[in-house]
C-alpha positions in Angstrom: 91.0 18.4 152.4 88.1 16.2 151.5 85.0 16.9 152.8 81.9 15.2 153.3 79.4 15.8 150.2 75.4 15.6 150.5 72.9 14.4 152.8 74.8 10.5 152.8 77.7 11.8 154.2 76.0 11.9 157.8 75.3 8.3 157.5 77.3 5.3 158.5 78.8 2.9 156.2 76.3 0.1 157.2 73.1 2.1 157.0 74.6 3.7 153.7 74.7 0.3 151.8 71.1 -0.6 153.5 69.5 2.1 152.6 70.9 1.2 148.6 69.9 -2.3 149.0 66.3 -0.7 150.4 65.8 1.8 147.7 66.3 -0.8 144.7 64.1 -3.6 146.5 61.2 -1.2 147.2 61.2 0.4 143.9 61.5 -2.5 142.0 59.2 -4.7 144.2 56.6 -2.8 145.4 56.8 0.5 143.0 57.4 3.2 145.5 59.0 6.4 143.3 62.5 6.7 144.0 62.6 10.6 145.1 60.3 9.8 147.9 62.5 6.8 149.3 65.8 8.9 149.1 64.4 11.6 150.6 63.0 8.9 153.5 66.5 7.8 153.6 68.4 10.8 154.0 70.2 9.8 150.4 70.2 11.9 147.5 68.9 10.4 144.4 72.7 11.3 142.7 74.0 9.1 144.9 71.8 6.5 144.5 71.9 6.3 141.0 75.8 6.7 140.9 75.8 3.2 143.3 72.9 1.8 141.1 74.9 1.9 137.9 78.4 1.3 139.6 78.1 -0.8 142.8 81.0 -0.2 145.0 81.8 -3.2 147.3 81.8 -3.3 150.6 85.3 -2.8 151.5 85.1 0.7 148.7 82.7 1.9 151.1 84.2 1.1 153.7 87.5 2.6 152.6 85.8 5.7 151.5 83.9 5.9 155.3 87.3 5.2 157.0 89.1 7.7 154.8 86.7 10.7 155.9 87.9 9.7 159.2 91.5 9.6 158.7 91.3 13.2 156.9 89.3 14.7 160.1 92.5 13.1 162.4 94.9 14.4 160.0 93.3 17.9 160.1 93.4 18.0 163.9 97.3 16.3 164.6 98.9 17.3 161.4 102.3 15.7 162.9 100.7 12.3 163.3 101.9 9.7 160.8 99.7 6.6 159.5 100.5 4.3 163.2 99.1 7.2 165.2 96.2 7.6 163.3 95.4 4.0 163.4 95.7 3.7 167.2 93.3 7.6 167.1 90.8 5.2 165.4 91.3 2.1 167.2 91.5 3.8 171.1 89.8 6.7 170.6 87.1 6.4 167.9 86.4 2.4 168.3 87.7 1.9 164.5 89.8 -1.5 164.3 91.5 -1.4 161.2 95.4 -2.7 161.0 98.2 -0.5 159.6 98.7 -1.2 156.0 94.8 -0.3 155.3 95.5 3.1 157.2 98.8 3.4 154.7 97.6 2.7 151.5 94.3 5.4 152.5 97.0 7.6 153.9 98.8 7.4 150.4 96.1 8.0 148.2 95.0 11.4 149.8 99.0 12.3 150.4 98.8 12.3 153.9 101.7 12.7 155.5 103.0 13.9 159.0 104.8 16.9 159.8 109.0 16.7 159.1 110.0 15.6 162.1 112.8 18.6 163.4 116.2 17.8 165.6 116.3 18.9 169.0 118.7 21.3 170.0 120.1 21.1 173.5 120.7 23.8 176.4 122.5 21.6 178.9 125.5 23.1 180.3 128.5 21.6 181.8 130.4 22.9 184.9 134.0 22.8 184.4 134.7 22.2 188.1 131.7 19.8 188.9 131.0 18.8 192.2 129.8 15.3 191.4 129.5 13.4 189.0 127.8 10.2 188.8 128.2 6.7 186.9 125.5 5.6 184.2 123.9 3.3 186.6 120.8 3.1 183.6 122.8 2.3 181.2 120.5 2.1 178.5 118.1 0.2 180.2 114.7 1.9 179.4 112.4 -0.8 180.8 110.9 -0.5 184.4 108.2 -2.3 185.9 106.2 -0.2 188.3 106.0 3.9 188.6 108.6 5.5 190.4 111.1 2.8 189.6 113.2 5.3 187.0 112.9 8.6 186.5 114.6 10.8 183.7 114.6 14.8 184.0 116.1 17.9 181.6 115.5 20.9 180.4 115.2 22.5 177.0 114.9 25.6 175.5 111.8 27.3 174.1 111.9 31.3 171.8 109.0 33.5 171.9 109.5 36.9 169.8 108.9 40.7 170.9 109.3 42.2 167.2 113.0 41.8 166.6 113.2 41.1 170.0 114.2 37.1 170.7 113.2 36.0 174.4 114.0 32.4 176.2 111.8 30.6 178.4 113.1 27.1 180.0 110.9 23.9 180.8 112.4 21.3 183.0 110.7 17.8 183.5 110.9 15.1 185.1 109.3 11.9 182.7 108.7 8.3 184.4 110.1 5.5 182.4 107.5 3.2 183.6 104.4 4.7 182.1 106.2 7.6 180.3 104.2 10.1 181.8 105.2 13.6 182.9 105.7 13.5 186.7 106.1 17.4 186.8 107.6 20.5 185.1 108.8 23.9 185.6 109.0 27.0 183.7 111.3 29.7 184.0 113.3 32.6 182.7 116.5 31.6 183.8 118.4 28.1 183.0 119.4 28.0 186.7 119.6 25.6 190.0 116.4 27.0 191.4 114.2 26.0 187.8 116.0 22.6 188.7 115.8 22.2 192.4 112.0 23.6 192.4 111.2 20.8 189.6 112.8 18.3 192.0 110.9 19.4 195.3 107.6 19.1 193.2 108.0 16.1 192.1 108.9 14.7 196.1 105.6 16.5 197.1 103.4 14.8 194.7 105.0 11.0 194.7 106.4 11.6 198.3 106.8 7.8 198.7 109.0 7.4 195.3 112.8 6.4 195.4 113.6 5.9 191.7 116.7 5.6 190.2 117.6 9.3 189.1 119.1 9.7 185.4 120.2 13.0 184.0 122.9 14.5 181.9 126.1 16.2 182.9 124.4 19.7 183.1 125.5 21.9 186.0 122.6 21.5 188.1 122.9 17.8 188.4 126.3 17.7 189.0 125.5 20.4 192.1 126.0 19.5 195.3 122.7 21.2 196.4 121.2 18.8 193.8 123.0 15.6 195.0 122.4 16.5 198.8 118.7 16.3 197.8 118.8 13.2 195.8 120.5 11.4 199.3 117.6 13.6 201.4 114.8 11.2 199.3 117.0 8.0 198.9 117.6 8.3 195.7 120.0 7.0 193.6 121.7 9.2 190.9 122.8 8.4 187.4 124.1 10.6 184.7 124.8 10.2 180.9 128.3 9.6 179.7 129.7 13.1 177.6 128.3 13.2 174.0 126.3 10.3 174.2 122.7 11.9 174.4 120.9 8.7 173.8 121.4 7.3 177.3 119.1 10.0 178.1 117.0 8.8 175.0 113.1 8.8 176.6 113.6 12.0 177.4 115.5 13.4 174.1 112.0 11.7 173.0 109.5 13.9 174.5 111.5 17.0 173.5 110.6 15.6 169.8 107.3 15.2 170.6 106.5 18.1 172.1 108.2 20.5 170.0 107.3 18.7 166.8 104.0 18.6 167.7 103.4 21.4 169.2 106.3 24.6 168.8 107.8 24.0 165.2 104.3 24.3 163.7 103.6 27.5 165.5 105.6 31.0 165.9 105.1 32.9 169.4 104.7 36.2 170.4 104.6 36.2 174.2 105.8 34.1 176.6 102.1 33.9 178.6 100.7 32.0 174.9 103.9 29.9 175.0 103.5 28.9 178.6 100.0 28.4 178.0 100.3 26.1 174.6 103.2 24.1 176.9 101.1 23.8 179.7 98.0 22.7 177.5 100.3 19.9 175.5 101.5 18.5 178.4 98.2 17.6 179.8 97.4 16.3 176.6 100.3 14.3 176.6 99.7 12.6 179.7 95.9 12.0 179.2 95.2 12.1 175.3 98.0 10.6 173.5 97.7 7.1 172.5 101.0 5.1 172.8 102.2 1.9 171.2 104.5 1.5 173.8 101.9 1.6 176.5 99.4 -0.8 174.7 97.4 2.0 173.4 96.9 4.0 176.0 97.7 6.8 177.3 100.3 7.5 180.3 97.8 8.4 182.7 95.6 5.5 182.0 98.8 3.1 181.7 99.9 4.7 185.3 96.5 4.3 186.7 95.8 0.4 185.2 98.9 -0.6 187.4 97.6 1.3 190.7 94.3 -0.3 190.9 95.6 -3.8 189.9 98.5 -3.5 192.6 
């Protein structure tokens, strides 16, 4: 990891080369010793001497400034690849550089983002269903206000007790509009209740939203408890067709995400630090992370540009 070396490393890029140009005009002008002027300066006389002899140009420094940034991102989101830590710069730091700058820094220093892992589903069918619904999304991952789609699962999370291997199960509900987390549950059990309490959350906090409702073929969607609430709240219901996991793709996203960025990297002992650490991303999800998709913003600020302009 490259860290910052000497007194010059506090200063900016601009007031690095100034203070340069400074030095060499006031000691060659005017005769003022060179120690005192660095030391003025906050810039050892090393430094100095290195630039005097070999001048870098400006964009050098300004590769070698950016570059100290990109290693600090890199050490904080290990998972992020060179796109994310452009848009960290650009949204979050008020950097504007484009990508290819970012990738050829990112190569030099080897930076790379975490191997992305495959997500591993819990769904379960029922072999006698009680409904079962036509793919009324059908792909179509666009919407144009909040509320207008929403896609829910759940997924499986491991915590270990010694030899001991214990299951905990988050179901969410994700927003196609703005991407962000509506709600989520936790439980112990893979059942209707972690479902049907997810559900009821969501109608309490966006009690005016009638989305269209997509989910796979797992036994708690094809419930009639779950369909009798879906009618209760207007909503209409859509499921994925067997096997075919990408019409459920936004949300076989954020599984990614979230465990690549947060579980894989990390091994758990008790299921009160998992919750925690799932709790903890999620919030950062919906109010931290930067998204193409969403002009560079995140979901909460994409959600919340639409609700004062509407």
């Amino acid at each position: 990891m490259y860290k910052r070396q000497g007194k010059e490393g506090s200063l900016t890029l601009v007031h690095r080369l100034a203070a340069y140009k400074a030095i060499k005009e006031l000691s060659s002008a005017k005769g003022y010793p060179v120690d005192k002027l660095c030391k003025y300066l906050n810039i050892t006389r090393s430094a100095y001497y290195h630039w005097l002899k070999h001048p870098k140009s400006n964009n050098e420094l300004q590769n070698e400034t950016l570059s100290i940034e990109i290693q600090k991102i890199h050490k904080e989101h290990p998972d992020m690849g060179y796109r994310r830590i452009r848009d960290e710069l650009d949204g979050h730091k008020g950097i504007h550089v484009n990508d290819k700058r970012v990738l050829r820094i990112c190569r030099k220093y080897d930076i790379k983002s975490n191997i992305k892992w495959k997500p591993k589903s819990c769904t379960k069918g029922d072999r006698n269903p009680d409904h079962i619904s036509k793919n009324y999304l059908h792909r179509d991952f666009h919407a144009d206000k909040p509320n207008e789609k929403w896609l829910t699962d759940v997924s499986e999370f491991k915590y270990y007790n010694g030899n001991e291997v214990h299951k905990i199960y988050l179901s969410a509900i994700l927003d196609l509009y703005d991407r962000r987390i509506v709600t989520f549950k936790i439980s112990d059990h893979n059942d209707n209740p972690l479902v049907m309490n997810t559900f009821d959350e969501a109608v309490r906090l966006e009690p005016d939203a009638h989305p269209l409702f997509h989910s796979d073929r797992g036994f708690q969607y094809t419930s009639a408890q779950f369909c009798t609430r879906l009618k209760k709240h207007h909503m209409k219901q859509s499921m994925s067709r067997v096997a075919h996991c990408i019409d459920n793709g936004p949300m076989e996203g954020f599984w990614g995400i979230l465990k690549r960025e947060m579980y894989y990297c990390q091994h758990f002992n008790d299921r009160t630090t998992l919750i925690a650490a799932i709790t903890d991303y999620i919030n950062y999800y919906n109010n931290q992370r930067l998204q193409r998709k969403l002009n560079v913003m995140t979901p909460m600020e994409y959600h919340n540009q639409y609700i004062k302009a509407a």
